[in-house]
FITOR-298004 format. One record per residue: x, y, z of N, C-alpha, C, O in turn. Coordinates in steps of 0.2 Angstrom, whole numbers, plus 5000, padded with zeros to 4 digits. Layout:
// FITOR-298004
XYZXYZXYZXYZ ...
***
This chain:
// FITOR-298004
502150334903502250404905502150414912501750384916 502550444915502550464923502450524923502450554917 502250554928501950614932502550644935502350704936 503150624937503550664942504150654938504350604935 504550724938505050714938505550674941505450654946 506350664938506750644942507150694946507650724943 507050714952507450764955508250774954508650734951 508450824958509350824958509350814967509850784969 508950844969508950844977508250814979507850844976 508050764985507750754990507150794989506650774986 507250874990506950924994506450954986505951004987 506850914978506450954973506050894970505550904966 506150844971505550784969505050774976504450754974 505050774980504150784982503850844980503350834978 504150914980504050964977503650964971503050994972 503950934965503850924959503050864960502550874958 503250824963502550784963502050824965501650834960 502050844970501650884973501250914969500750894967 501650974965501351004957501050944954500450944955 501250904951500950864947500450824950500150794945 500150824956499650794961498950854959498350834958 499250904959498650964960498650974954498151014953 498950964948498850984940498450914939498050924934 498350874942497950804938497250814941496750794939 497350864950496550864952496250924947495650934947 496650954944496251024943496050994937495551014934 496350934934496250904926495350864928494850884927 495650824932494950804935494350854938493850834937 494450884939493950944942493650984936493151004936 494050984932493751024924493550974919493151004915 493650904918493350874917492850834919492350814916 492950814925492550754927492050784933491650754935 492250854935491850864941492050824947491850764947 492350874952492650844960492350884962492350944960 491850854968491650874975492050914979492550884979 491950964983492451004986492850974991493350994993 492550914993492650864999493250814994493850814996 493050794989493650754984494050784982494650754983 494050844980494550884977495150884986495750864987 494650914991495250904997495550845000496050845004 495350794998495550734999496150714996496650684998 496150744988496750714985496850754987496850744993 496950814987497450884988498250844997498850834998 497350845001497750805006498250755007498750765010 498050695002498350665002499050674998499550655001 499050694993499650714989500150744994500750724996 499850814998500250845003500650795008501250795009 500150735009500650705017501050665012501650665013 500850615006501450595000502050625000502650594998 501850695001502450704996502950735003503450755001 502750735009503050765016503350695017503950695018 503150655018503250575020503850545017504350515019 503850575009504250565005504850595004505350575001 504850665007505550705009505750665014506350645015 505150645020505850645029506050565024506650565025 505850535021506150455020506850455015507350415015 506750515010507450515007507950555012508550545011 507850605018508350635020508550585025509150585027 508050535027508450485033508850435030509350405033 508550405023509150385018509650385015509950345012 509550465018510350505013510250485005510750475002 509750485003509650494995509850564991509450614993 510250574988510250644984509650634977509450684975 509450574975509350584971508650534971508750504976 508150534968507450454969507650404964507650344966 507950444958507950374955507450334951506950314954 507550314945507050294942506450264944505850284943 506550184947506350164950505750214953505150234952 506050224957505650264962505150344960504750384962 505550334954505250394951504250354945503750394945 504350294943503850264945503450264949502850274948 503850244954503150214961502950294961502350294963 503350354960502850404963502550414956501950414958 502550414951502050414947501450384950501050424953 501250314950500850284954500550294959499950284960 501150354963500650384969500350414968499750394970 500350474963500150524961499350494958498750504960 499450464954498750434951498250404955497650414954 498550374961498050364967497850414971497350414975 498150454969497750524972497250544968496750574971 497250544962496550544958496150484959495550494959 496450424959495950384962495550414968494950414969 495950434973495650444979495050504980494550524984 495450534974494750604975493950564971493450594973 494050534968493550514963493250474968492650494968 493350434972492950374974492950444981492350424982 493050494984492850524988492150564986491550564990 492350594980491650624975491250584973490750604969 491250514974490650454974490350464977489750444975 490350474984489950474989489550534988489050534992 489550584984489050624984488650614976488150634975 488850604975488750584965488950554961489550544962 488650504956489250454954489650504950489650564949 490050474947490650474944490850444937490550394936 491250454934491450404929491850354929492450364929 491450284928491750244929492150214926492450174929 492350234919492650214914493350254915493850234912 493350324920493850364920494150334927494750334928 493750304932494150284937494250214936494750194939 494050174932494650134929494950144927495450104928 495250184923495850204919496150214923496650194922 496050264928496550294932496850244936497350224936 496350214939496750144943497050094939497650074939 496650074934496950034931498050034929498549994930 497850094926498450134925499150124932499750104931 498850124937499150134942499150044945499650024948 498850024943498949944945499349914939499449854939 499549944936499749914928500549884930500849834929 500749974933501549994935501649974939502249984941 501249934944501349894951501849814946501649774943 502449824949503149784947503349814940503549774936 503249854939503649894935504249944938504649984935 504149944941504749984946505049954948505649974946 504949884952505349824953505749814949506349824951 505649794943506049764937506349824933506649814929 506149904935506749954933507349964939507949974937 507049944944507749964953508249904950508849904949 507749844950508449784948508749794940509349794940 508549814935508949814929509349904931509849914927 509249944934509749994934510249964939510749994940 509949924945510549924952510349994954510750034955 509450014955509550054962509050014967508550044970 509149944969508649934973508949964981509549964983 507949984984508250034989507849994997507449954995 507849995002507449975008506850035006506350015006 507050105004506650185004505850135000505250125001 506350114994505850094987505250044988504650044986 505650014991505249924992504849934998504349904999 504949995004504150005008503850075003503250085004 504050104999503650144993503250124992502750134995 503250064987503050034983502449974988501849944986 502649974993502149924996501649955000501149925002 501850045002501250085006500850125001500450165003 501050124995500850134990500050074987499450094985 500450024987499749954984499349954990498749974989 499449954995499249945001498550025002498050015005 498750065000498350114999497750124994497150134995 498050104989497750094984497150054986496550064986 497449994986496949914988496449974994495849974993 496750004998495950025002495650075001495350095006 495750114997495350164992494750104988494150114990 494950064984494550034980494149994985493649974983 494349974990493949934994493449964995492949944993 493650034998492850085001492550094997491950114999 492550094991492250124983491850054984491150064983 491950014985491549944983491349934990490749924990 491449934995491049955000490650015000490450035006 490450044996489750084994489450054991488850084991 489450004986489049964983488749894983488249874979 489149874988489349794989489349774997489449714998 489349815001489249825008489949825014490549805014 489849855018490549895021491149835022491749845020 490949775024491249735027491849725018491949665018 491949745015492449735011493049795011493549795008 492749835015493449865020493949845020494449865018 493649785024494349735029494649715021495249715022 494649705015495149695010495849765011496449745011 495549835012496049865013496249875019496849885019 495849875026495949875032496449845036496849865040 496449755032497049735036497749755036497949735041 498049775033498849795033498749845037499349865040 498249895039498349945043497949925049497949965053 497749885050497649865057498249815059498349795065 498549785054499149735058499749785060500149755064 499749855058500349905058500049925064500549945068 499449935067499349965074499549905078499949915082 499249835076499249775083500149795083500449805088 500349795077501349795077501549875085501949875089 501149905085501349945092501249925098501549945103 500849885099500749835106501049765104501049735110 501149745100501649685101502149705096501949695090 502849725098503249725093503549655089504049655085 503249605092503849545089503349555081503649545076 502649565080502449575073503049605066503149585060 503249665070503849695067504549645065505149665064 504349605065505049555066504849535058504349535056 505649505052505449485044505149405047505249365051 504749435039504549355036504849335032505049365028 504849245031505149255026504849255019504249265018 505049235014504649255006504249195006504349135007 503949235005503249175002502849224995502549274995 502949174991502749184982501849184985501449234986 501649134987500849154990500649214991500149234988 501249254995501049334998500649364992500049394992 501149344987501249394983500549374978500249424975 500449314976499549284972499149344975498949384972 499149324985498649334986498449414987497949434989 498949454985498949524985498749564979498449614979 499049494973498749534965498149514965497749534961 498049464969497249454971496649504971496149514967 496949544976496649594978496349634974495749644973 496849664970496949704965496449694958496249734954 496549644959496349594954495649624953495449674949 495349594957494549584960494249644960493749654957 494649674965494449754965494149794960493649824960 494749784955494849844947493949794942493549824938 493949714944493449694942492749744944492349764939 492549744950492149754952492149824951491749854948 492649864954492649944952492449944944492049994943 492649914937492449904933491749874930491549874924 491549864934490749824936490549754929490049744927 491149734928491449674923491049604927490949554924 490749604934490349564936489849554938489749574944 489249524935488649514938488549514947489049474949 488249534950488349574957488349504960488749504964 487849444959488049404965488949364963489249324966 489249384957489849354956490349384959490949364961 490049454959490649514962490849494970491349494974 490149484972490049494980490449404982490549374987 490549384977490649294979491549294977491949264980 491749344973492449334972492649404978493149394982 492249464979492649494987492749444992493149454996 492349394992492449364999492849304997493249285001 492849284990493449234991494349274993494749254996 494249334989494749374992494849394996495449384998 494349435000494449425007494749375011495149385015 494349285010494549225012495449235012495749225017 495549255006496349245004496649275009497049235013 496649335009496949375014496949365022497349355027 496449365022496449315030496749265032497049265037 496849205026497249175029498049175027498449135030 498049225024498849255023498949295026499449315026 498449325030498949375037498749325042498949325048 498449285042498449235047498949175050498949135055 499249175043499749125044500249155046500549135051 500449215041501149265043501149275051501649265055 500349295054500249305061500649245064501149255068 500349195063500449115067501349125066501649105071 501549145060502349115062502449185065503049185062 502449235067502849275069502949265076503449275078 502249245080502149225084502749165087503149175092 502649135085503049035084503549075086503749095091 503949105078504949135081504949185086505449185090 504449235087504649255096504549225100504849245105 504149155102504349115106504949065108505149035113 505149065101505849045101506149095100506649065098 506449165100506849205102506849225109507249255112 506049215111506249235121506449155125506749155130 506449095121506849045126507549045127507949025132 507649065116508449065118508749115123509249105127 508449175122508449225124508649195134509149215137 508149165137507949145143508649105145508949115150 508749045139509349005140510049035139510648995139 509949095137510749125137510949175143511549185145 510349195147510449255154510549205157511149205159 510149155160510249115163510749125166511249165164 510749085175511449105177511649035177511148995177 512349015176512548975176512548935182512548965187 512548855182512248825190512948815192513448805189 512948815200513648825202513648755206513248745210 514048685205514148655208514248635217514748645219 513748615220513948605226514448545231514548485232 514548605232515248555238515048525243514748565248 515048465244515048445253515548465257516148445255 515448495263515648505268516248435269516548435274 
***
């Protein structure tokens, strides 16, 4: 089941999410009880989703989202109740049983859009960063949830992709493609993996805290590799670079 309609224009499927963003907190707030601080947090967050989500189809020129993509924003949408829930943790617990579900739910569908964009033929550039600032949020939602229970430094699970997108403004060769690595992708459902365990509290606390750090492990050395080679090809793109301005040597004549 999805949460978001398929629009006919750009400007009525964030629209439409949006409503379904704020119908799912009031669901959660009559059920489950949201803190005023939670309730604004998803509110917030649905708001910049679904603003983010209009400028990216208009510079797309998309008329329509698209199955696919109509997915991934389901997805968003449920992380928005994740995000309010692990917010209203910090004042009260919560139901554990209902933010696994909700996450769970929402990790379930993660390559499930994938595999609708390729069997209809809409895969999109729009979709494929959707879909990836989407996991990527999620992973640091749950992170902080278990950094209230398990100690902060399990942040850095959701923090690094958001601190490699700043170093990406002071070094732009970061922004430069990688190329595929099946690894990437282990060490990410990794992530998620782990997480949804320990948010599910399915592990005895020195096991949980011993599988966060092998995750962590993981990650580190997966954005530290990708780091190492991005580095390597811009220094091979500034020599070729060096050896094409170059001026050419001019032969000298003796007198």
């Amino acid at each position: 089941m999805t949460l978001a309609a398929t629009p006919s224009a750009p400007s009525r499927g964030p629209m439409t999410g949006l409503a379904a963003q704020l119908i799912l907190l009031v669901a959660l707030a009559a059920t489950l009880g949201l803190t005023p601080a939670g309730l604004a947090a998803g509110a917030g967050y649905g708001l910049v989703l679904c603003v983010l989500l209009a400028v990216g189809l208009q510079r797309a020129r998309m008329t329509r989202m698209g199955p696919a993509n109509v997915v991934t924003f389901s997805r968003a949408i449920l992380v928005g109740g994740v995000t309010a829930l692990v917010v209203t943790s910090f004042a009260h617990p919560v139901s554990t049983p209902a933010l696994v579900a909700v996450a769970g739910v929402a990790l379930a569908l993660d390559g499930v859009d994938g595999q609708v964009a390729r069997r209809t033929g809409n895969t999109t550039a729009l979709g494929a960063r959707f879909d990836m600032e989407i996991d990527a949020f999620l992973i640091l939602v749950l992170s902080v949830y278990a950094g209230d229970r398990f100690g902060w430094w399990t942040v850095a699970l959701g923090a690094y992709r958001y601190v490699f997108v700043a170093a990406s403004w002071a070094r732009p060769w970061l922004n430069a493609a990688l190329p595929y690595r099946f690894s990437r992708k282990v060490v990410a459902a990794l992530q998620g993996i782990v997480l949804a365990l320990v948010t599910a509290d399915l592990l005895p606390h020195l096991l949980a805290v011993a599988a966060l750090a092998v995750a962590l492990g993981s990650l580190t050395w997966s954005f530290g590799r990708d780091t190492l080679w991005l580095y390597r090809a811009s220094r091979v793109r500034a020599a070729a670079r060096e050896r094409w301005s170059a001026p050419a040597r001019q032969p000298v004549l003796a007198a």
